[in-house]
N, C-alpha and C positions, 0 to 999 in steps of 0.2 A: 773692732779694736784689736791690739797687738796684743800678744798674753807679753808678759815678762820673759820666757822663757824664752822666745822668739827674736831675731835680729829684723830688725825693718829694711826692707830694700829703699834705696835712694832711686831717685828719678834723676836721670842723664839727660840735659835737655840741652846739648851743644847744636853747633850749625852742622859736624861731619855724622853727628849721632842720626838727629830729625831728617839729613838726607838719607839716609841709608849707605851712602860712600864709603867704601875701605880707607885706608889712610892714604893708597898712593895713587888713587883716583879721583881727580877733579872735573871741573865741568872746563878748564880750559882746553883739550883736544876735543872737548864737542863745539866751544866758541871759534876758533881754530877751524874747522871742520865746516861749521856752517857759511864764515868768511867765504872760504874759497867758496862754496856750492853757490856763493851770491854773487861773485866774480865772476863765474863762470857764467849761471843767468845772464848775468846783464853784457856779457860779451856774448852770448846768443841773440836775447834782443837788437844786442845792435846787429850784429850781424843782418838780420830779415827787416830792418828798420832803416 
């Protein structure tokens, strides 16, 4: 238990917090990123196809 004298910490339980993300890093240049690498696959496939 808390003594009185003591401040309790709060728990932070956002979406940017639970990912570990800084504030000006998102998951869109990895969605972004993986687009092309699937474009490009499938323009490989066809290519040998």
């Amino acid at each position: 238990m808390a003594e009185e004298g003591q401040k309790s910490k709060s728990v932070i339980s956002s979406a940017e917090a639970a990912s570990g993300a800084e504030s000006g890093n998102t998951l869109l240049p990895m969605l972004i990123a993986g687009l092309i690498l699937i474009v490009i696959g499938a323009i490989a496939v066809m290519v040998f196809v």
